[in-house]
C-alpha positions as CSV (number, residue, x, y, z in Angstrom):
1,X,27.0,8.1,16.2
2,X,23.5,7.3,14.4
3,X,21.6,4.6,15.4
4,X,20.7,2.5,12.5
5,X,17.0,2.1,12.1
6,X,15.6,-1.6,12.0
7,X,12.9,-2.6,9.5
8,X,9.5,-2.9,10.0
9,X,8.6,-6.5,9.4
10,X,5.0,-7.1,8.8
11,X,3.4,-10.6,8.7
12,X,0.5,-11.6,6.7
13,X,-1.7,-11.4,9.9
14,X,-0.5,-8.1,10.1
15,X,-1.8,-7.3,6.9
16,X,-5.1,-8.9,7.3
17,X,-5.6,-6.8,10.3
18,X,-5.2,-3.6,8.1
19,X,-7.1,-4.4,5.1
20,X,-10.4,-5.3,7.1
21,X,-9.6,-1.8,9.2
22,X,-9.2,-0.1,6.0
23,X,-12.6,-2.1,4.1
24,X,-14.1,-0.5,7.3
25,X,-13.0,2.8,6.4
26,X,-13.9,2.5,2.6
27,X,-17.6,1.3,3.6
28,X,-18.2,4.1,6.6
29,X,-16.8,6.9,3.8
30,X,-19.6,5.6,1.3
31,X,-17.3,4.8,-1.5
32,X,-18.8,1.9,-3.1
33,X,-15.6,0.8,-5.9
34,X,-17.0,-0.7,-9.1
35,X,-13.4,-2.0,-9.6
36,X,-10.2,-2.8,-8.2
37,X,-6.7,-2.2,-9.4
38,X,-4.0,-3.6,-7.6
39,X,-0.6,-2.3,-8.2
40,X,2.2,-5.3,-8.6
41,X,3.5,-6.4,-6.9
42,X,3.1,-5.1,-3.2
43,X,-0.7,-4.3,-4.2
44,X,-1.7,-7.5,-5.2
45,X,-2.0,-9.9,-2.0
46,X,-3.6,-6.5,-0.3
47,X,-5.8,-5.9,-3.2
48,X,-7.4,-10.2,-2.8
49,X,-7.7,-9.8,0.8
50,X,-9.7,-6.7,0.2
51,X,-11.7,-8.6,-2.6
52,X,-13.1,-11.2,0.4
53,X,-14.6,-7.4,1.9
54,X,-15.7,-5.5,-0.9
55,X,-16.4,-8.4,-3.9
56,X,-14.9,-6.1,-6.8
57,X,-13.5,-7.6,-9.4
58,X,-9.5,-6.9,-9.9
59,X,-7.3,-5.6,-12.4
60,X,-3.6,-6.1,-12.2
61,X,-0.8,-3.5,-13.5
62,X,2.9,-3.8,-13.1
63,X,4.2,-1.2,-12.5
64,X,8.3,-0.9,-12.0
65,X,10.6,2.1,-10.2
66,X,13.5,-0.2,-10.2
67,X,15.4,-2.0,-12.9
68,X,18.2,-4.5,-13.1
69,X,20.2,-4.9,-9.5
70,X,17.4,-3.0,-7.8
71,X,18.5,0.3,-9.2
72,X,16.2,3.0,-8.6
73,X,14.7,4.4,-11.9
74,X,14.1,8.0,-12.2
75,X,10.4,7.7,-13.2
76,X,8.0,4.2,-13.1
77,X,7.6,2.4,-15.9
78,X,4.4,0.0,-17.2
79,X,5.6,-3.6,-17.1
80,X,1.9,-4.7,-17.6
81,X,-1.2,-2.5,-18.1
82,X,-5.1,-3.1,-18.6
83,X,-5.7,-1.4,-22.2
84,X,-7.7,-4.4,-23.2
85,X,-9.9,-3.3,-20.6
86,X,-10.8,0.6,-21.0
87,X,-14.3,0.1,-21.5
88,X,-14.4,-1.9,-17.4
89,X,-13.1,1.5,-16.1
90,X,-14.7,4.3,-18.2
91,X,-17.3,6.4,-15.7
92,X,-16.8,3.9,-12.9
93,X,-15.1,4.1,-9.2
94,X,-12.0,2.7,-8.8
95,X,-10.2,1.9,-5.9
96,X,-6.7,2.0,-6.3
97,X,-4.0,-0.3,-4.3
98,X,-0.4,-0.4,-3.2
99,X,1.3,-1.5,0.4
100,X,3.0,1.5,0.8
101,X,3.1,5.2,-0.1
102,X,6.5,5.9,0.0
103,X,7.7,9.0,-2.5
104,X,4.1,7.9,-4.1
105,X,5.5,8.2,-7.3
106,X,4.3,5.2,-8.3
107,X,0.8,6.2,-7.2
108,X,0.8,9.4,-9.0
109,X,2.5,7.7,-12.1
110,X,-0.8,4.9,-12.0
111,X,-3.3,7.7,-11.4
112,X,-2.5,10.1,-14.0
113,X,-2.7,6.4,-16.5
114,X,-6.0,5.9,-15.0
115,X,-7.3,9.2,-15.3
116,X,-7.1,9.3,-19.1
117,X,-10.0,6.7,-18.9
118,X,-12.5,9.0,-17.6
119,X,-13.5,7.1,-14.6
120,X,-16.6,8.5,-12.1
121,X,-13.8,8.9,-9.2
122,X,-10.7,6.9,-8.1
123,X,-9.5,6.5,-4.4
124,X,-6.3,5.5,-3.3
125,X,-5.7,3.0,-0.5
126,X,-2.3,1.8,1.3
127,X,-1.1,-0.7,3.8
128,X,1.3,2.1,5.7
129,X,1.5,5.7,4.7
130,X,5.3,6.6,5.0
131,X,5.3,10.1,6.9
132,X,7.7,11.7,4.8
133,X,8.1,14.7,2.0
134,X,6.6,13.6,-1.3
135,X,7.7,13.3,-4.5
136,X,4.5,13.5,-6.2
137,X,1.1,14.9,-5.3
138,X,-2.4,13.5,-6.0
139,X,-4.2,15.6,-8.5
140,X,-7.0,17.5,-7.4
141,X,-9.5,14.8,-9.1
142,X,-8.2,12.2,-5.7
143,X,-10.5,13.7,-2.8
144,X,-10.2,9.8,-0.7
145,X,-7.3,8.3,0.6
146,X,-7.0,5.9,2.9
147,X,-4.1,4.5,4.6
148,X,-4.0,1.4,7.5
149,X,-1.6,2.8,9.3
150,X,1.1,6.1,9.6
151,X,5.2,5.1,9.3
152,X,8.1,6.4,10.1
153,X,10.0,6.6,6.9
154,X,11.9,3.0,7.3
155,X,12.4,0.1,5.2
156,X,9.2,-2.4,5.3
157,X,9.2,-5.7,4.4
158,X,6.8,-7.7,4.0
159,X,5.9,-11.2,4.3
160,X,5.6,-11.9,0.4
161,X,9.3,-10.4,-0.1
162,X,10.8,-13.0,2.1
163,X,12.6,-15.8,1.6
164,X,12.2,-18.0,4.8
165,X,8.5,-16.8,6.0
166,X,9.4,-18.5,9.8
167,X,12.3,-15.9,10.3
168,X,10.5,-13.1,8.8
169,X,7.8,-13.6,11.7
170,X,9.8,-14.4,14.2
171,X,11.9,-11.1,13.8
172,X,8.5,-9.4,13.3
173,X,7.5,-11.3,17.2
174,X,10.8,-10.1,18.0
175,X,10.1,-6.4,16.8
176,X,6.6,-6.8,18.6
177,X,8.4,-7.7,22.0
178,X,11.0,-5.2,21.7
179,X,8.2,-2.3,20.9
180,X,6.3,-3.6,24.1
181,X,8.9,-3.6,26.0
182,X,10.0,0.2,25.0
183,X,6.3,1.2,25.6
184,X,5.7,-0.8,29.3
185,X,9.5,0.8,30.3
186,X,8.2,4.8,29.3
187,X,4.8,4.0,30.6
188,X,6.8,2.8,34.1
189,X,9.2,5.8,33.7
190,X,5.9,8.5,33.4
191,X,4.2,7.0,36.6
């Protein structure tokens, strides 16, 4: 019989953690953004935390892969975009954000909208990286990617998805102590 995989749960300090990793990783690579865009909602909370690191401005987009019911959709769809502001991302570097690359179809969907306003470059940056096939790859104009951390492919949920934020964090403790564990009982077993 399969043994049902639990969720990651990540807390907000958890997240934190990443993003000043990843703002690490985006100054050591020399990319210097001129702008921001967050991808809503999972991108925005990352994409402000990042802000405190790099002082870009952001642009929101909404961008949808389910519909009523949580369906899946076959394709994303724009719920809000930044037309108003074309001229803010013509020839300049953007740094793109989501928390998770799953099938990165929403990536690709947002980057191939981005690209038709010319920008100097655009880098892509996620909370977790989902090791997994992918729906989608990143054109050949995406050359940086950065990613806080590699997943397994399992459900993620994070702290701005919950509904009562003390269990959220105490089942992500709990996950925390239960990894531990796992990892002080093989390191035992290989002595």
């Amino acid at each position: 019989m399969k043994q049902e995989r639990q969720p990651l749960y990540v807390t907000y300090q958890d997240v934190h953690r990443l993003i000043k990793k990843l703002a690490g990783q985006v100054n050591a690579s020399g990319f210097v953004p001129d702008v921001i865009v967050a991808i809503g909602s999972g991108g925005f909370i990352p994409a402000r935390i990042l802000k405190s690191f790099v002082n870009r401005p952001i642009y929101a987009v909404g961008i949808s892969y389910y519909g009523v019911a949580d369906q899946h959709r076959n394709k994303p769809s724009k719920i809000q975009w930044i037309d108003e502001v074309r001229q803010n991302l013509h020839d300049k570097k953007i740094l793109l954000i989501d928390e998770v690359d799953d099938s990165r179809a929403t990536l690709g969907y947002c980057i191939g909208e981005l690209l038709e306003y010319n920008p100097k470059e655009i880098a892509v940056l996620v909370l977790h990286n989902k090791e997994k096939q992918k729906d989608v790859e990143f054109p050949a104009e995406i050359t940086r990617y950065f990613a806080g951390a590699q997943v397994e492919d399992i459900w993620i949920k994070y702290p701005w998805d919950a509904m009562d934020i003390d269990e959220h964090d105490a089942l992500a403790h709990s996950q925390t102590t239960r990894h531990d564990a796992k990892a002080t009982s093989t390191q035992g077993a290989t002595r």
